[in-house]
N, C-alpha and C positions, 0 to 999 in steps of 0.2 A: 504493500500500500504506500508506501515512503515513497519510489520512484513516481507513482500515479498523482502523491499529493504534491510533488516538486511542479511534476507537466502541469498541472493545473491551477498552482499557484496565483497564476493571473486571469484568471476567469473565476479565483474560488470565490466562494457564495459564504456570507457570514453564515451564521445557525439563529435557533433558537425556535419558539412555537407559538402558538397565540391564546387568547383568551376569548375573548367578545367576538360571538360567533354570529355571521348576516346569514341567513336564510339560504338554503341549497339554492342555485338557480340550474333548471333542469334545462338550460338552452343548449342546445348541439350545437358549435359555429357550423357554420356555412362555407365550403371551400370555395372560392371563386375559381372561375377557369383562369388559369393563366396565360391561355393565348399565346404564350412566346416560344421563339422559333431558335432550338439550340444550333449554333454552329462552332464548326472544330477547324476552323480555317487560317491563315496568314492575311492579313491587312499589308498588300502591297504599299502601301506610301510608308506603312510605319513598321514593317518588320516583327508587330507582335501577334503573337496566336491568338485568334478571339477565339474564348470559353464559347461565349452566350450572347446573345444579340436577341433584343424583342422585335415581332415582328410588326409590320405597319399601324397594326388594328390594335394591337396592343398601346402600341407608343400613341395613340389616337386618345384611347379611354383616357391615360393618366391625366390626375389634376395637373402636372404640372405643363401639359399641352393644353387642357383648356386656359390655364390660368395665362399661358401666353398667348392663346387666339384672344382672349378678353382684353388684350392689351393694345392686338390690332398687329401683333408679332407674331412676324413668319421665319421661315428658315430655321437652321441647325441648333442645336443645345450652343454651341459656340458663340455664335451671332447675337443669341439671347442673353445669356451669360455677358458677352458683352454691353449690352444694351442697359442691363441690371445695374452693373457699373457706371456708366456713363450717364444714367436718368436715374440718378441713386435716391434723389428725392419726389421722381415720379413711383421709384418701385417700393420705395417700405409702403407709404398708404396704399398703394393702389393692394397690393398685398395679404395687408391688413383686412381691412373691406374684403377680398375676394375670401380669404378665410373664412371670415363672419366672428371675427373677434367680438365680444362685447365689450362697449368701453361706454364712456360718456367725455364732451369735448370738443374740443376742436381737431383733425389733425393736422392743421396749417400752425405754424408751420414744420417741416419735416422735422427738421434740427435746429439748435440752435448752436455756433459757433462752427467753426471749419476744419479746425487742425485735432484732431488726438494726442491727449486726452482729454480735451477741453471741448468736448460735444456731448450735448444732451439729444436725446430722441424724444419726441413728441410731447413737450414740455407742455402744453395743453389739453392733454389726454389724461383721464384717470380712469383706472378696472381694477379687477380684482381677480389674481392669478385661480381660485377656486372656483369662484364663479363662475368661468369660462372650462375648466375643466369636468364639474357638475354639472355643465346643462343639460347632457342628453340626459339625468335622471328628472329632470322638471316636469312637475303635471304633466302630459300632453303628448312628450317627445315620445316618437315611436319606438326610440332604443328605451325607455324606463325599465323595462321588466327584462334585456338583454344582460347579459352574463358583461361585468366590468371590471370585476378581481376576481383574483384566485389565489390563495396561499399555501404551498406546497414548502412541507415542511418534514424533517426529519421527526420534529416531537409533538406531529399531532396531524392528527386526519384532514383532510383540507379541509379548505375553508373557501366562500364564495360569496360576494354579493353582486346581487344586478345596479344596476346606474342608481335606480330610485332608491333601494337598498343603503346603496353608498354614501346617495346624498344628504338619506335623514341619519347616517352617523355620524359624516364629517359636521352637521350642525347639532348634534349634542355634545360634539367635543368642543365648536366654538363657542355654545350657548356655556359649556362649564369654563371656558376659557375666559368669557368676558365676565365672569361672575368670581374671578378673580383680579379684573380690573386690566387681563390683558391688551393691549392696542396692538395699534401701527408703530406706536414709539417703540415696543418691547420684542424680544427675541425669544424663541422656543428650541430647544436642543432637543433631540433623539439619541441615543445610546442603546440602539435597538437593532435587529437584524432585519434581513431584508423580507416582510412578514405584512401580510394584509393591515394590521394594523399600525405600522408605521405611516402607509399611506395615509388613512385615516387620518391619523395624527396630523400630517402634515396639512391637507387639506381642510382640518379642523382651523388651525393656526394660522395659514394663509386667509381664511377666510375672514379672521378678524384684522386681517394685513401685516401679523409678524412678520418680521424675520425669522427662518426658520434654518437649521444650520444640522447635520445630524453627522455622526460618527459608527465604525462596526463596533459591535461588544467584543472583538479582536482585539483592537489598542490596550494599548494599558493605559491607566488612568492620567499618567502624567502627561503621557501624549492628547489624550483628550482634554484635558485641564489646561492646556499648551494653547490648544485651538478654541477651546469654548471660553476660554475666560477672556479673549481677546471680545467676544459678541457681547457677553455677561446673559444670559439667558434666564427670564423667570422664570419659567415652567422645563424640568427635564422630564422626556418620556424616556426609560429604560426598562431592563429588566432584571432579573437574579439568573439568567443564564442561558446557555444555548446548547445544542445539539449538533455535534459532528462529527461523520463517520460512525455515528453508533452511540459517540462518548460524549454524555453528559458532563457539562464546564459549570462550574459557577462561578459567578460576576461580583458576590455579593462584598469580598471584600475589595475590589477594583471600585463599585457603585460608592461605597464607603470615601474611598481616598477621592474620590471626582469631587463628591459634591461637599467635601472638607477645604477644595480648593476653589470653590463656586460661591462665593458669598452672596452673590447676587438672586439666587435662589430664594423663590417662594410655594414652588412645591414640587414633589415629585410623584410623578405616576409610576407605580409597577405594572407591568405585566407578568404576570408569575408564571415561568413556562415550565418549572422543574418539577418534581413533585412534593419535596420538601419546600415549606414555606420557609421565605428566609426568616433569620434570626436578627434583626440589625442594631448594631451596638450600639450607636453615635445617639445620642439623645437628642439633638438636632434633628438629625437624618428623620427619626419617627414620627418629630411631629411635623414632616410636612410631605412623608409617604402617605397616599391615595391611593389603593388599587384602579387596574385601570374600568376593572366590570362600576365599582361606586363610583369612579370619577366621569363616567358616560352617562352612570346610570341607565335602568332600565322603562322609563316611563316613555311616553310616544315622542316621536323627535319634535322640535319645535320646529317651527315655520325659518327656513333659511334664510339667515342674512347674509348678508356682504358686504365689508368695510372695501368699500373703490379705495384704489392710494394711486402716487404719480408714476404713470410710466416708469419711470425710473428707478422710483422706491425699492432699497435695498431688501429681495425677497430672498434672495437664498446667500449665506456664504458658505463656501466649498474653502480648502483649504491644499496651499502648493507643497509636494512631498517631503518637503522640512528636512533634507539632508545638508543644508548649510542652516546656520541662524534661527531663526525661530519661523512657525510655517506662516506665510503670506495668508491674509485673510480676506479671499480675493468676494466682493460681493457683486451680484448678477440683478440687475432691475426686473421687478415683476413682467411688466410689457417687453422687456427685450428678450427675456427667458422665455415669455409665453411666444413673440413671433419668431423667435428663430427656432425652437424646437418644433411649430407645426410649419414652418415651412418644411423643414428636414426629414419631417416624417412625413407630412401627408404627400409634398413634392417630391422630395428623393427619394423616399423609402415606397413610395405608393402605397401605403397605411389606409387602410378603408373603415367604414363604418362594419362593425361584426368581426373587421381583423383580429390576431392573437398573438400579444407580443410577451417574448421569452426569453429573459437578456440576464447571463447568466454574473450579476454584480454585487456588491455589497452598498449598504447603505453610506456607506466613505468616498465612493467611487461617484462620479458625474456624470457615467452612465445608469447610476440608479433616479436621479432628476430627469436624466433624458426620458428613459424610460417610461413613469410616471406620466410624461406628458403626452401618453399616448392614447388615454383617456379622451383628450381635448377631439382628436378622431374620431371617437366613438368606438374605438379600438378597447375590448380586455387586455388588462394587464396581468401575465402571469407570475407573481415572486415565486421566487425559490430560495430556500433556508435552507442551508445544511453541505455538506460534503459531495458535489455534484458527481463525483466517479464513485459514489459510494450507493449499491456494494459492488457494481464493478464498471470497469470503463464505461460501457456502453448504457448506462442507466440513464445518460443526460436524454439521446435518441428515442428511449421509451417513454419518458415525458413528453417528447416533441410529439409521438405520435398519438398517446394519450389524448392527451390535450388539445388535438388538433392544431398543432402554431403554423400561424404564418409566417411569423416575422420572427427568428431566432438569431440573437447575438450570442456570442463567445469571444475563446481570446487562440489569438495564433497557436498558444501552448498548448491548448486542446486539443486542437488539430493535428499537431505534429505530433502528438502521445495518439491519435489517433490511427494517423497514418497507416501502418503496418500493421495492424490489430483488429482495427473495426470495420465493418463494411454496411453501412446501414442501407444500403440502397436494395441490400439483399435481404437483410433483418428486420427490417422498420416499413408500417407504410407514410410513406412522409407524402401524401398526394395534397396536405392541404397548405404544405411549408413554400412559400414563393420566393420567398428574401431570408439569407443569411449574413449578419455583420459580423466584423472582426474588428476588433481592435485592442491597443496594450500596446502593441509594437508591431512592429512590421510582417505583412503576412508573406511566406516564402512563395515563390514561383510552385515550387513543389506543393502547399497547400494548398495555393490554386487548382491545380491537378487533380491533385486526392479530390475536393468538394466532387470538383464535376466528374471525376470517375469513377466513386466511391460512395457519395453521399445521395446527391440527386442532380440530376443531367440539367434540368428547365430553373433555375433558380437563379438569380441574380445575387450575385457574390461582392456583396460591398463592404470593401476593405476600408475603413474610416479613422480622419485621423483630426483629432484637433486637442480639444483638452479640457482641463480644470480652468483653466485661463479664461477660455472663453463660454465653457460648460456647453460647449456644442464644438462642429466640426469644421474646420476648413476644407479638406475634400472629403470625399467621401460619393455614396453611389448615385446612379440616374439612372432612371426606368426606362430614359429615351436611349441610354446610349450602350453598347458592346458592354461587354467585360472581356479585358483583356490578360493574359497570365501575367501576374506580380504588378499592375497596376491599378490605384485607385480610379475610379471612373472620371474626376472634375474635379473643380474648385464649385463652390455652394455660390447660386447665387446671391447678388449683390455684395459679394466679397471679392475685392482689388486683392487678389494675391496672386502672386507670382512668384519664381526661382531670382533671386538676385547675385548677379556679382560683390561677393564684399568688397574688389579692390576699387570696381568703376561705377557701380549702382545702377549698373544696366541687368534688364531683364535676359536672362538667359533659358531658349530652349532646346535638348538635347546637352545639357550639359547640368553638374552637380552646383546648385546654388542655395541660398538662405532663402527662407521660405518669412515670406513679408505679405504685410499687408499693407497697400500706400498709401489709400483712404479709409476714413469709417466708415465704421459698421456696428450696424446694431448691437451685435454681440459682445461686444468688446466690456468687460468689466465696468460698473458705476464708481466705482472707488476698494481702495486699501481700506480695512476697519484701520484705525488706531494711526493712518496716516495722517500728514500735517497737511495745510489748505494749500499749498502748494501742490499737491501731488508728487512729492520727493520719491518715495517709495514705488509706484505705480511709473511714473519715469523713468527711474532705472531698469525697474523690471523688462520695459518693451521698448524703450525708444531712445536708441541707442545716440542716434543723428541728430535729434532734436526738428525734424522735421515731420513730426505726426505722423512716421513709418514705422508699425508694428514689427517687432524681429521677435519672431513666435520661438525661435529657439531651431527648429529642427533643419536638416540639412536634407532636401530635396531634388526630383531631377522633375521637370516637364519634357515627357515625350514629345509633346506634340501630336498624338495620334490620335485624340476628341478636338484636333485645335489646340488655341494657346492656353484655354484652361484645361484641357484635360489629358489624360495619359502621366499619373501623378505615380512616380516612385517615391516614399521616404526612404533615405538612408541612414536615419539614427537619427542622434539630438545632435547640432552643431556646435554645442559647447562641451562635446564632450569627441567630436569630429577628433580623428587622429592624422595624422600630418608627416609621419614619417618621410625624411627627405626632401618635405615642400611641397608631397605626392598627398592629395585630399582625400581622404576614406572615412565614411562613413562605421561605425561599429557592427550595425546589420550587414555589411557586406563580410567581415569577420564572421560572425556568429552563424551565416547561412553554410557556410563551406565545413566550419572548423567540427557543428554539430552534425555533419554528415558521417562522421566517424562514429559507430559503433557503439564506442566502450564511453565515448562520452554522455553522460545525462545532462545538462546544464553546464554555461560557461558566463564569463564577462571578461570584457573585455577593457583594458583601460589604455591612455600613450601618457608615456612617462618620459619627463625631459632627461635626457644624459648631462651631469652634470661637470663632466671631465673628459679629457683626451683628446685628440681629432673631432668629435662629434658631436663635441658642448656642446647643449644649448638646441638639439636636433632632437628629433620624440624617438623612441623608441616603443614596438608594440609589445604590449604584454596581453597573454591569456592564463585566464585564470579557470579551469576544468574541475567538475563535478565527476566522478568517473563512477562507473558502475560497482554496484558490492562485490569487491574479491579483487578489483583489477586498481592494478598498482601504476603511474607511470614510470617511463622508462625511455632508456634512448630510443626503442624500437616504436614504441607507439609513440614519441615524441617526434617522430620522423616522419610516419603514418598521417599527423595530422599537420605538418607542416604541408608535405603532400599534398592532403587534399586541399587547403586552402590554393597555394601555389596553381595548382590543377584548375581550381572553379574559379578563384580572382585574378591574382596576377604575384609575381614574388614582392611586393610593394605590400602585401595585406599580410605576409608571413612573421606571425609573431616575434618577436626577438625573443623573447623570455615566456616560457611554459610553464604554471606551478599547480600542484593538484592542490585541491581545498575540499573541506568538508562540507562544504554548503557556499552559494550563490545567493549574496543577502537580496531581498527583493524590499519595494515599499508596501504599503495596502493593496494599491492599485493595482499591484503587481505589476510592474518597471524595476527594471534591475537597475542597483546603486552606484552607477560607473564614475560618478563626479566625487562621492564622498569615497570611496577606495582609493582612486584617484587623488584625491587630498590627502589621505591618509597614508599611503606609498609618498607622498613628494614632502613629507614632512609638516601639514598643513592639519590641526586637528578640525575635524568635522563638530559644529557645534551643538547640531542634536540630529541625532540617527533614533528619536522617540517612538516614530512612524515606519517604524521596520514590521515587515509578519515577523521574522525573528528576531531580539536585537542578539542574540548570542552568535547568532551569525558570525559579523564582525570580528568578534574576538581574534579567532587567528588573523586575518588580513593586520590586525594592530599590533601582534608579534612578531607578523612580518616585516612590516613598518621598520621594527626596533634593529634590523640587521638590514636592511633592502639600502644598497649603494649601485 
């Protein structure tokens, strides 16, 4: 199970079970036909193998075709794409409107100010982030009685509620939330897993326009205490524990040490998922635990309200993987989070009404926000709690088919633990799965393959990538356009991004550049908590030039083979881009070749400066390998995997230095730690590594430290 828990590190699923149970709903989804037309071909202009291409009738139905006839826009996803950019203030409203966002307002005018980060979006618009998520359960709506969660869980039978279901709980949670004087001024924290009732929770608290901020019951408390004290939260939802792979955890003295460091605190909800009630020490802590059944209570929901706030209003903070300094606490505006996540879904993703979305994340992660906002489609949302390969590989596929999903995310790691093992396309009926996402990090050419040779042949394979940053994606997939092997589909529209030269600041494509954005966009963070009125913080973090160009960090190539927005390789993160010789390498191109060996389970990869000789001051590559139980390395396999790198990149990506380790520290998210080892090998101590799945990880890489020249 060790090997199976490493591969799946970065798609794992927090635990835990629920309480407050909504009503079975007996709806069957509905598969829609997929319509699309698989091809196994080469794209003469651009040299890559299309997987999958939809065919005319298909690309016709998608919203994101009508939403460009409604515009009076013809021609290619490119053209449009461009257009988005260029009439930046014709496309958010028009947008908006076509969605059928609810709002009240004006939406004139688009923005106010030019340069990032000194832009507001629709400064005379106010809604309310639940509101807009709960309509289809409103009297009337013909999805009310349709199936809109479902929580699948290790420590309890599932759980389900329909739209209407949903909506009279998230308003007993708000109705108990303003009856402790919660607003729009105050914040709400989660400490909970990824579990029907966190949703709830959140959409209880949005509803009365918190902030709302949440963390896995993985972290240890210091690392949460790190990230939530920065919000100060009145209200913590948690629990006394979770379920994984089998193994009952308790939280109860982690819950303890959080809210000792939470002063701000004025109550706290349990959800008790264990079977032992806790015991809690702190006399504090008791009297302002609530279970969560008396803090809903059981009388009829009240009549929904909804506190509208501004556009902008700081509705979610997410938090950046804290492996230098203390973690960024990056907050996202109601209105921007609400339209850039149903652009993404219901336009890129082609998310329908009765859809079923299955996104295998934790509540720490920004694809459990993305998620959630799938609801606003009229899309169920499927959570999953607990140990996804548990009890064996292939259990996540029997959910899929279960369940009926449409729309399933994971993470690369899956897939490549899958690769040689699973074959669902023989095991599973997956007839009603149309879209699967990836993301974490970079998905291999090879797991391209696998999908469409192995998984299911007609499915739209969107590889997506953006972040915590901006809690949604810069590229990521299009229903209009191919899928091509190891390529993301596009840039999203209304986002000016492109591949940059750092030396000259021109746009490059077919070559390895900085992945920018030139102009704003909606997505872009409202602000740092705890920043000063300048934007010091938030400044440094993106805009290097001072000319309102976002440097998202990661080092990419534009094919060209969608056009200038699309045909999108990542190659790693560019501050952690290795340079050996002046020669530009990305880390994913490392990790693709070097994890083709065998004996290898996991690696990372770091460039470390030479501090002496001939070659001061020049990087050199180091890998750092996981190896399988029993295998040792040695010159033999040390030569094996120089090999294979040398063989699939080029001798420029061939490590200089090879060390076995015990383990591969990852963050929550699951992203390998290449910047803090990195500083830690070059002499530089990391200042908090709180945000680790392991921190013991670490340990050796910091003995190695003590002797590494």
């Amino acid at each position: 199970m060790n090997k199976l828990r490493a591969a799946l590190l970065a798609g794992a699923i927090a635990s835990g079970s629920a309480l407050r149970v909504g009503r079975v709903c007996a709806h069957a989804p509905r598969a829609l036909p997929a319509r699309m037309m698989v091809a196994a071909s080469v794209d003469a202009a651009s040299g890559g193998a299309v997987l999958w291409r939809p065919d005319a009738e298909a690309v016709e139905a998608t919203a994101m075709r009508r939403f460009q006839r409604s515009l009076g826009q013809d021609g290619d996803y490119d053209q449009f794409w461009k257009w988005s950019v260029e009439h930046s203030d014709e496309f958010w409203p028009a947008l908006l409107e076509f969605l059928e966002i609810e709002y009240s307002g004006d939406l004139s005018p688009t923005k106010e100010g030019t340069q990032m980060p000194d832009v507001t979006y629709f400064p005379n618009v106010r809604l309310n982030f639940a509101e807009n998520l709960l309509r289809h359960g409103a009297p009337g709506s013909p999805l009310a009685d349709e199936e809109a969660l479902v929580s699948v869980s290790e420590a309890r039978a599932d759980v389900r509620w329909t739209f209407a279901q949903l909506r009279d709980d998230a308003a007993r949670v708000a109705a108990a939330l303003a009856a402790l004087g919660v607003s729009e001024a105050d914040a709400c924290g989660a400490y909970l897993p990824n579990i029907g009732e966190t949703v709830v929770a959140m959409l209880g608290a949005t509803s009365r326009g918190a902030t709302w901020t949440s963390c896995s019951p993985d972290f240890g408390a210091r690392a949460v205490a790190d990230r939530f004290g920065q919000v100060k939260p009145k209200v913590l939802f948690t629990t006394d524990g979770f379920v994984s792979a089998g193994k009952p955890t308790s939280i109860v003295e982690k819950v303890e040490e959080l809210v000792a460091a939470l002063p701000s605190l004025e109550k706290v909800v349990v959800i008790g998922l264990l079977d032992e009630p806790p015991a809690w020490q702190s006399e504090r802590l008791r009297s302002l635990v609530v279970s969560w059944d008396d803090f809903v209570g059981a009388a009829p929901a009240p009549a929904a309200e909804y506190t509208r706030v501004a556009f902008s209003h700081p509705q979610f903070v997410l938090y950046s993987s804290g492996t230098t300094g203390m973690p960024k606490s990056i907050a996202h505006g109601a209105g921007n989070t609400l339209l850039q996540h149903a652009k993404e879904l219901m336009l890129h993703s082609d998310l329908r009404p009765t859809d079923r979305m299955l996104f295998y994340t934790t509540c720490g992660w920004m694809m459990w926000n993305w998620m959630t906002s799938s609801l606003f489609a009229g899309a169920a949302v499927v959570c999953f709690d607990g140990f996804a390969a548990y009890p064996k590989l292939a259990s996540p596929w029997d959910l899929i088919e279960r369940e009926r999903i449409t729309h399933l995310g994971s993470s690369p790691r899956y897939f490549q633990a899958c690769r040689a093992r699973v074959r669902p396309m023989e095991q599973n009926d997956l007839s009603a799965l149309r879209v699967i996402f990836s993301t974490g990090s970079p998905l291999s050419p090879e797991d391209f393959e696998y999908v469409y040779a192995k998984v299911k042949a007609d499915v739209m394979l969107a590889s997506i990538s953006g972040g915590t940053d901006i809690c949604s994606c810069f590229a990521l997939g299009n229903p209009m356009l191919p899928v091509r092997k190891g390529e993301l589909q596009a840039f999203g529209l209304g986002l000016d991004a492109c591949a940059m030269d750092r030396d000259d600041g021109s746009v490059v494509v077919g070559a390895k550049g900085e992945l920018v954005c030139r102009s704003p966009f909606v997505a872009a963070p409202v602000c740092f908590y705890g920043d000063d009125a300048a934007k010091s913080k938030y400044r440094a973090a993106y805009f290097e030039e001072g000319d309102g160009t976002w440097f998202h960090g990661d080092l990419v190539e534009v094919t060209g083979s969608n056009g200038a927005c699309g045909g999108v390789v990542i190659h790693g993160r560019s501050d952690t881009t290795l340079k050996p010789g002046g020669v530009r390498i990305g880390t994913a191109e490392v990790y693709r070749f070097a994890e083709t060996v065998e004996a290898i389970e996991d690696s990372l990869v770091i460039g470390d400066q030479i501090k002496t000789g001939k070659r001061a001051g020049d990087v050199r590559i180091v890998l750092f390998v996981k190896l399988a139980e029993g295998v040792e390395l040695d010159a033999k396999l040390e030569a094996e995997i120089r090999a294979a790198i040398r063989s699939g990149a080029s001798d420029a990506h061939v490590p200089a230095i090879i060390r076995q380790v015990r383990a591969i520290p990852y963050t929550r998210s699951g992203k390998k730690v290449e910047l803090a080892v990195r500083d830690l090998i070059s002499g530089i101590e990391p200042k908090n590594v709180g945000g680790l799945q392991d921190p013991s990880a670490f340990d050796e890489y910091r003995k190695m430290a003590e002797t590494w020249s």
